[in-house]
N, C-alpha and C positions, 0 to 999 in steps of 0.2 A: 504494500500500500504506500501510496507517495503522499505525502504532508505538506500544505504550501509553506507553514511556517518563513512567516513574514519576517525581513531584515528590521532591525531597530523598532519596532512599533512600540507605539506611546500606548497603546492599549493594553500589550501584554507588559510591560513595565507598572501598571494599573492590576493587570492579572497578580504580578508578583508580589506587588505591595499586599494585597490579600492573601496571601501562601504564607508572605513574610509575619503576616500579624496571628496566621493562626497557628505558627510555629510559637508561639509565646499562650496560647490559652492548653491548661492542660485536658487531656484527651481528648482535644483536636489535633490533626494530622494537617502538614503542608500538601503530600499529597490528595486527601479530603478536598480540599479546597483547588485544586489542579484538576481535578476532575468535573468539580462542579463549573467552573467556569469556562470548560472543556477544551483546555491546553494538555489536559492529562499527556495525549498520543502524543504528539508533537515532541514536547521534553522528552519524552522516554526514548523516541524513536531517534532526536539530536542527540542524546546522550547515548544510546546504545550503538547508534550507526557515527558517531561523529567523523571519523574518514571512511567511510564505507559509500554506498551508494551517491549518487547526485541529487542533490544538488551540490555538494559535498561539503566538507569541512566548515570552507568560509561561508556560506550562508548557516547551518549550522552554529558556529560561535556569533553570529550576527543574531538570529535569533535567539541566543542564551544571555545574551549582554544585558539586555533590558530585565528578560524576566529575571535573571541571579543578581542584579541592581536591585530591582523591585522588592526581592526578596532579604535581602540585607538591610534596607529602608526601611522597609515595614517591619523587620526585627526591632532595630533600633530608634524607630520615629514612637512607633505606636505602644512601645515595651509600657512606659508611666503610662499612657491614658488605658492602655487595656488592663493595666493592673490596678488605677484608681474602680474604677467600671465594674470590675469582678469582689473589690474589696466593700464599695459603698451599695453596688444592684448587684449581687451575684443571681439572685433568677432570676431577672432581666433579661442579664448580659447573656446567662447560660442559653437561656430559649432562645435569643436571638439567635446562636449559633445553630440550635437542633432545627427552628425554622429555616435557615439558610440551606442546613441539607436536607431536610426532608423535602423542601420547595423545587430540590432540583432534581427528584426523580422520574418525573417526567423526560427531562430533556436528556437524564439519561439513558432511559431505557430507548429514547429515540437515537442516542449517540450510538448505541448497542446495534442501532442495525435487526433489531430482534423482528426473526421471520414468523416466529411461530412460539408459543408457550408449550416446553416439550417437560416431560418430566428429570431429566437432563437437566434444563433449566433451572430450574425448582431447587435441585441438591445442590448444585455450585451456586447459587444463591444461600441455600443456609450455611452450606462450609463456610462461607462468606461473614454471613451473619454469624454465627458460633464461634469463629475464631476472635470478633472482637467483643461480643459479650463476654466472654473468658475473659479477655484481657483490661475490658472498662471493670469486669465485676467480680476478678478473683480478688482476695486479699493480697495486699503487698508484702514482699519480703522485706526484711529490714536489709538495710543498705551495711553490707561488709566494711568493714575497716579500709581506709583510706590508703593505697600502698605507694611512699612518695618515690624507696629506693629501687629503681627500676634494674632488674637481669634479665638475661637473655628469656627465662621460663617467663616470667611476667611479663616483658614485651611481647610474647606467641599469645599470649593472653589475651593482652588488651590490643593486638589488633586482630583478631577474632571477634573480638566483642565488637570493635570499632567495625567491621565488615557488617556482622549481625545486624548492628544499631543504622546500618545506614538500609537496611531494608526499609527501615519504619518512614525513611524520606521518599522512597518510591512505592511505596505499596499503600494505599488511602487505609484508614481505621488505624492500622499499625502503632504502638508507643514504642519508643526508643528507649524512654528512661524503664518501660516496664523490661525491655528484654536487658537494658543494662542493668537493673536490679536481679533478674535473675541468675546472669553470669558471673554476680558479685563485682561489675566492676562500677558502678554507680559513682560510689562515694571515692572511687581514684581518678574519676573523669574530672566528678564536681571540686574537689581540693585539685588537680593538675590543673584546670583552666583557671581558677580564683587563685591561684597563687603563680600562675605563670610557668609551673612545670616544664620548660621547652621538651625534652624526650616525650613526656606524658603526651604534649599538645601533637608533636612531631607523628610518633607513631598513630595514634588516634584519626591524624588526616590522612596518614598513607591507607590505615585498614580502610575509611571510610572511602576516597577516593576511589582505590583497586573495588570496592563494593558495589558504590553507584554505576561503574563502567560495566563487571560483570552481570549484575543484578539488572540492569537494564538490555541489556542484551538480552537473557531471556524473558524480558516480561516482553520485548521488542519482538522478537521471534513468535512468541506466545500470540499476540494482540494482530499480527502478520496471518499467523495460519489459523488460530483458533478464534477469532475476534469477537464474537457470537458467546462462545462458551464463559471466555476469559473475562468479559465486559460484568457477566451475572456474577460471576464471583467478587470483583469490583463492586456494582451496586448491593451485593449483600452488605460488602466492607464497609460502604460510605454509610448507609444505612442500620447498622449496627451501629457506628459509633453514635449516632443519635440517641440512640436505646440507651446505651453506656455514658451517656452525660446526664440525663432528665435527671433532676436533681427533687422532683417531687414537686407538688402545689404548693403555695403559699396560701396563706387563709386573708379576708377581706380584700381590702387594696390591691394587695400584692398578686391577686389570682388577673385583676385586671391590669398589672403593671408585667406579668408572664406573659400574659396573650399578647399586650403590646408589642413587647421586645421579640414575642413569635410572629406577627406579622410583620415587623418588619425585617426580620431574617428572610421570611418569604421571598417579601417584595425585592428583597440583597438581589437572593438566588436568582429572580428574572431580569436585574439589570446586569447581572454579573455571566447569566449564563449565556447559551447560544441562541437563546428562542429572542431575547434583545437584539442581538448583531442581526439575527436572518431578517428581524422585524425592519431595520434599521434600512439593511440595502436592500429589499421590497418597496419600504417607501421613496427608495431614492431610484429603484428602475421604474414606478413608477411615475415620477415627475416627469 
Protein backbone atom coordinates (compact mmCIF):
# COMPACT_ATOMS: atom_id res chain seq x y z
CA UNK A 1 0.00 0.00 0.00
CA UNK A 2 1.55 3.49 -0.84
CA UNK A 3 0.94 6.53 1.64
CA UNK A 4 0.83 10.05 0.39
CA UNK A 5 2.28 11.21 3.59
CA UNK A 6 2.63 14.95 2.82
CA UNK A 7 6.28 16.82 3.10
CA UNK A 8 6.28 19.44 6.11
CA UNK A 9 2.52 19.85 6.68
CA UNK A 10 1.34 22.36 9.28
CA UNK A 11 -1.56 20.00 9.92
CA UNK A 12 0.33 16.88 10.94
CA UNK A 13 2.69 19.08 13.08
CA UNK A 14 -1.04 19.81 14.76
CA UNK A 15 -1.49 15.98 14.58
CA UNK A 16 1.79 15.78 16.66
CA UNK A 17 1.01 18.26 19.12
CA UNK A 18 -1.83 16.00 20.02
CA UNK A 19 0.35 12.56 20.27
CA UNK A 20 2.78 14.94 22.11
CA UNK A 21 0.18 15.90 24.94
CA UNK A 22 -1.34 12.51 25.37
CA UNK A 23 2.19 11.02 25.90
CA UNK A 24 1.94 13.05 29.25
CA UNK A 25 -1.87 11.99 30.49
CA UNK A 26 -1.54 8.42 32.04
CA UNK A 27 -3.16 5.54 30.30
CA UNK A 28 -3.32 7.28 27.32
CA UNK A 29 -1.14 6.11 24.57
CA UNK A 30 0.71 8.40 21.66
CA UNK A 31 0.00 5.86 19.41
CA UNK A 32 -4.05 6.05 20.68
CA UNK A 33 -4.09 9.35 19.60
CA UNK A 34 -2.03 8.54 15.91
CA UNK A 35 -4.78 6.44 15.12
CA UNK A 36 -7.50 8.52 15.90
CA UNK A 37 -6.41 11.32 13.95
CA UNK A 38 -5.47 8.62 11.26
CA UNK A 39 -1.73 9.30 10.76
CA UNK A 40 -1.40 5.92 12.56
CA UNK A 41 -0.33 4.02 8.75
CA UNK A 42 1.66 6.72 7.44
CA UNK A 43 4.34 6.94 10.66
CA UNK A 44 4.58 3.24 10.89
CA UNK A 45 4.95 2.72 7.26
CA UNK A 46 7.91 6.10 7.29
CA UNK A 47 9.22 4.57 10.16
CA UNK A 48 9.21 0.87 9.08
CA UNK A 49 10.20 1.47 5.39
CA UNK A 50 12.23 4.80 5.82
CA UNK A 51 14.89 3.64 2.84
CA UNK A 52 12.85 1.12 1.45
CA UNK A 53 10.37 1.78 -1.03
CA UNK A 54 9.44 5.26 -2.90
CA UNK A 55 9.00 7.79 -2.29
CA UNK A 56 11.94 7.04 -0.35
CA UNK A 57 14.00 8.36 2.58
CA UNK A 58 13.72 12.13 1.99
CA UNK A 59 10.13 12.47 1.68
CA UNK A 60 9.96 10.11 4.48
CA UNK A 61 12.07 12.34 7.15
CA UNK A 62 10.09 15.23 5.50
CA UNK A 63 7.02 13.86 6.74
CA UNK A 64 8.55 12.93 10.32
CA UNK A 65 9.87 16.51 10.82
CA UNK A 66 6.71 18.10 11.72
CA UNK A 67 4.98 15.36 13.29
CA UNK A 68 8.23 14.37 15.80
CA UNK A 69 8.27 18.41 16.21
CA UNK A 70 4.79 18.30 17.14
CA UNK A 71 5.23 15.69 19.24
CA UNK A 72 8.17 17.18 21.47
CA UNK A 73 5.82 20.40 21.61
CA UNK A 74 3.09 19.04 22.95
CA UNK A 75 5.29 17.16 25.45
CA UNK A 76 6.78 20.13 26.71
CA UNK A 77 4.08 23.02 25.90
CA UNK A 78 1.05 21.21 27.39
CA UNK A 79 3.10 19.02 30.35
CA UNK A 80 1.77 22.26 33.29
CA UNK A 81 -1.78 22.83 31.63
CA UNK A 82 -2.58 19.18 31.31
CA UNK A 83 -1.33 18.53 34.68
CA UNK A 84 -3.02 21.64 36.39
CA UNK A 85 -6.42 20.19 34.39
CA UNK A 86 -6.11 16.60 35.70
CA UNK A 87 -5.06 17.86 39.38
CA UNK A 88 -8.17 20.62 39.71
CA UNK A 89 -11.00 18.53 36.90
CA UNK A 90 -9.79 15.13 36.88
CA UNK A 91 -13.30 13.68 35.57
CA UNK A 92 -13.42 16.24 33.28
CA UNK A 93 -10.25 16.15 31.91
CA UNK A 94 -10.51 12.04 32.02
CA UNK A 95 -13.83 11.82 29.99
CA UNK A 96 -12.60 14.32 27.79
CA UNK A 97 -10.19 11.88 26.76
CA UNK A 98 -12.48 8.59 26.78
CA UNK A 99 -14.95 10.89 24.41
CA UNK A 100 -12.12 11.67 22.12
CA UNK A 101 -11.77 7.82 21.41
CA UNK A 102 -14.73 6.51 21.60
CA UNK A 103 -15.88 9.59 19.10
CA UNK A 104 -13.49 8.14 16.65
CA UNK A 105 -14.74 4.73 16.19
CA UNK A 106 -16.54 5.24 13.45
CA UNK A 107 -13.88 6.76 11.28
CA UNK A 108 -12.01 3.89 12.39
CA UNK A 109 -13.64 1.02 11.42
CA UNK A 110 -14.02 3.10 8.05
CA UNK A 111 -10.14 3.49 8.14
CA UNK A 112 -10.24 -0.51 8.53
CA UNK A 113 -11.60 -0.93 5.09
CA UNK A 114 -13.90 -3.40 6.91
CA UNK A 115 -15.66 -5.69 4.05
CA UNK A 116 -17.63 -7.73 6.17
CA UNK A 117 -18.28 -8.59 10.07
CA UNK A 118 -16.76 -12.16 10.18
CA UNK A 119 -16.21 -13.90 13.33
CA UNK A 120 -12.59 -13.54 12.75
CA UNK A 121 -13.26 -10.10 13.25
CA UNK A 122 -14.96 -10.38 16.55
CA UNK A 123 -11.70 -12.36 18.39
CA UNK A 124 -9.00 -9.91 17.04
CA UNK A 125 -11.13 -7.40 18.22
CA UNK A 126 -11.26 -8.64 21.99
CA UNK A 127 -7.57 -9.97 21.89
CA UNK A 128 -7.48 -6.20 21.34
CA UNK A 129 -9.69 -5.26 24.00
CA UNK A 130 -8.28 -7.91 26.64
CA UNK A 131 -4.89 -7.12 26.38
CA UNK A 132 -5.59 -3.42 27.51
CA UNK A 133 -8.12 -4.16 30.04
CA UNK A 134 -5.38 -6.31 31.69
CA UNK A 135 -3.10 -3.67 31.44
CA UNK A 136 -5.54 -0.39 32.59
CA UNK A 137 -6.84 -2.88 35.20
CA UNK A 138 -4.31 -5.22 36.66
CA UNK A 139 -2.71 -4.03 40.00
CA UNK A 140 0.78 -2.40 39.61
CA UNK A 141 3.94 -3.90 40.61
CA UNK A 142 5.97 -1.92 42.80
CA UNK A 143 8.72 -0.26 41.11
CA UNK A 144 12.28 -2.22 41.94
CA UNK A 145 15.12 -0.57 43.25
CA UNK A 146 16.71 2.13 41.27
CA UNK A 147 20.00 0.60 39.61
CA UNK A 148 22.50 3.68 39.07
CA UNK A 149 25.91 1.27 38.62
CA UNK A 150 25.43 0.06 35.27
CA UNK A 151 27.45 -3.71 33.91
CA UNK A 152 27.44 -5.38 31.09
CA UNK A 153 24.25 -7.91 32.66
CA UNK A 154 22.22 -4.69 33.51
CA UNK A 155 22.97 -2.84 30.27
CA UNK A 156 21.39 -6.45 28.36
CA UNK A 157 18.80 -5.52 30.60
CA UNK A 158 17.79 -2.31 30.30
CA UNK A 159 17.85 -2.29 26.67
CA UNK A 160 15.53 -5.06 26.53
CA UNK A 161 13.29 -3.28 28.55
CA UNK A 162 14.08 -0.12 26.47
CA UNK A 163 13.06 -2.21 23.20
CA UNK A 164 9.87 -3.79 25.11
CA UNK A 165 8.95 -0.11 26.26
CA UNK A 166 9.17 1.27 22.88
CA UNK A 167 6.24 -1.13 21.64
CA UNK A 168 3.85 0.97 23.90
CA UNK A 169 4.83 4.16 21.31
CA UNK A 170 3.75 2.08 18.36
CA UNK A 171 1.00 -0.19 19.37
CA UNK A 172 -2.37 2.21 20.48
CA UNK A 173 -3.67 1.19 24.24
CA UNK A 174 -0.09 -0.10 25.01
CA UNK A 175 1.64 1.50 28.70
CA UNK A 176 5.37 1.61 28.69
CA UNK A 177 5.63 2.44 32.39
CA UNK A 178 3.37 -0.72 32.92
CA UNK A 179 5.71 -3.03 30.83
CA UNK A 180 8.80 -1.06 32.46
CA UNK A 181 7.35 -1.87 35.87
CA UNK A 182 7.05 -5.35 35.00
CA UNK A 183 10.78 -6.00 33.90
CA UNK A 184 11.62 -4.02 37.14
CA UNK A 185 13.34 -1.42 35.23
CA UNK A 186 10.82 1.54 36.03
CA UNK A 187 12.55 3.01 38.84
CA UNK A 188 16.25 2.81 36.88
CA UNK A 189 14.78 4.70 33.95
CA UNK A 190 12.98 7.39 36.22
CA UNK A 191 16.28 8.04 38.62
CA UNK A 192 18.61 7.62 35.03
CA UNK A 193 16.64 10.43 33.28
CA UNK A 194 16.01 12.86 36.77
CA UNK A 195 19.59 12.66 37.48
CA UNK A 196 21.04 12.73 34.06
CA UNK A 197 22.56 9.17 34.11
CA UNK A 198 24.39 9.58 30.58
CA UNK A 199 24.87 5.39 30.17
CA UNK A 200 21.39 4.85 31.80
CA UNK A 201 19.85 7.71 29.14
CA UNK A 202 22.46 6.20 26.30
CA UNK A 203 21.41 2.73 26.23
CA UNK A 204 17.65 3.28 26.83
CA UNK A 205 17.75 5.35 23.38
CA UNK A 206 19.77 2.62 21.60
CA UNK A 207 17.18 -0.24 22.81
CA UNK A 208 14.37 2.09 22.12
CA UNK A 209 15.48 3.40 18.78
CA UNK A 210 16.63 -0.41 17.39
CA UNK A 211 12.70 -1.07 18.64
CA UNK A 212 10.62 1.41 16.93
CA UNK A 213 12.74 0.41 13.59
CA UNK A 214 12.07 -3.37 14.02
CA UNK A 215 8.78 -3.11 15.66
CA UNK A 216 7.51 -1.15 12.92
CA UNK A 217 8.49 -3.10 10.20
CA UNK A 218 6.32 -5.76 11.35
CA UNK A 219 3.38 -3.93 12.31
CA UNK A 220 4.30 -2.21 8.48
CA UNK A 221 4.34 -5.77 6.89
CA UNK A 222 1.35 -6.67 9.02
CA UNK A 223 -1.18 -3.45 8.08
CA UNK A 224 0.48 -4.39 4.08
CA UNK A 225 -0.83 -7.96 3.89
CA UNK A 226 -3.40 -8.24 6.61
CA UNK A 227 -4.89 -4.69 6.84
CA UNK A 228 -8.48 -5.82 7.55
CA UNK A 229 -7.55 -8.27 10.27
CA UNK A 230 -4.70 -6.11 12.00
CA UNK A 231 -6.98 -2.69 11.84
CA UNK A 232 -9.66 -4.91 14.56
CA UNK A 233 -7.19 -5.62 16.63
CA UNK A 234 -6.10 -1.86 16.79
CA UNK A 235 -9.72 -0.68 17.20
CA UNK A 236 -10.16 -3.30 20.12
CA UNK A 237 -6.61 -1.54 21.60
CA UNK A 238 -7.91 2.07 21.12
CA UNK A 239 -11.14 1.13 22.40
CA UNK A 240 -10.04 -0.67 25.47
CA UNK A 241 -8.07 1.95 26.62
CA UNK A 242 -11.39 3.87 27.17
CA UNK A 243 -12.79 1.10 29.38
CA UNK A 244 -9.40 1.26 31.26
CA UNK A 245 -9.50 5.01 32.12
CA UNK A 246 -13.49 5.64 33.09
CA UNK A 247 -12.61 6.79 36.32
CA UNK A 248 -16.52 6.36 37.43
CA UNK A 249 -19.41 9.18 37.91
CA UNK A 250 -19.37 11.97 39.81
CA UNK A 251 -22.58 12.77 41.84
CA UNK A 252 -24.53 16.31 41.29
CA UNK A 253 -22.60 18.97 39.21
CA UNK A 254 -19.87 16.82 38.58
CA UNK A 255 -22.01 14.02 36.48
CA UNK A 256 -22.84 17.39 34.23
CA UNK A 257 -19.28 18.70 34.27
CA UNK A 258 -18.21 14.51 32.98
CA UNK A 259 -20.79 14.68 30.07
CA UNK A 260 -19.22 18.13 29.36
CA UNK A 261 -15.79 17.37 29.18
CA UNK A 262 -17.31 13.98 27.02
CA UNK A 263 -18.77 15.90 24.49
CA UNK A 264 -16.27 17.78 23.94
CA UNK A 265 -13.74 14.82 23.57
CA UNK A 266 -16.22 13.86 20.96
CA UNK A 267 -16.55 16.87 19.18
CA UNK A 268 -11.96 16.74 19.41
CA UNK A 269 -12.27 13.36 17.62
CA UNK A 270 -14.34 14.95 14.50
CA UNK A 271 -12.14 17.90 14.02
CA UNK A 272 -9.13 15.89 14.60
CA UNK A 273 -10.05 12.81 12.73
CA UNK A 274 -10.46 12.15 8.92
CA UNK A 275 -14.20 12.59 8.53
CA UNK A 276 -13.16 16.62 9.18
CA UNK A 277 -10.38 16.64 6.30
CA UNK A 278 -12.62 14.53 3.60
CA UNK A 279 -15.54 17.08 4.96
CA UNK A 280 -13.04 19.83 4.29
CA UNK A 281 -11.89 19.06 0.46
CA UNK A 282 -15.69 18.10 -0.44
CA UNK A 283 -16.40 21.47 0.34
CA UNK A 284 -13.79 22.98 -1.54
CA UNK A 285 -14.25 20.50 -4.82
CA UNK A 286 -17.33 21.79 -4.56
CA UNK A 287 -16.84 25.47 -4.82
Amino acid sequence: MIYEKKPLSPVNFLKGLAIGMANIIPGVSGGTIAVITGIYDELIDAFGNFFGRPPGWRRNLLFLVPVVGGILAGSVLFARLLGLLLDSAPGPTTFGFIGLILGSAPAMVRRAGVSSLRPLSGLLFCAGLAVVLWMGLAPRPEAAEAVTAIDPATAAILFGAAFVASIAMLIPGVSGSFLLLLMGMYGTLREGFSSLNIPVILIFALGTGTGVVLVSKLIAALLAKFHEETYWVIIGLVLGSAVALFPGLGSGFMILADLGGFLIGVAASLLLGTDAREWVVKRRENR
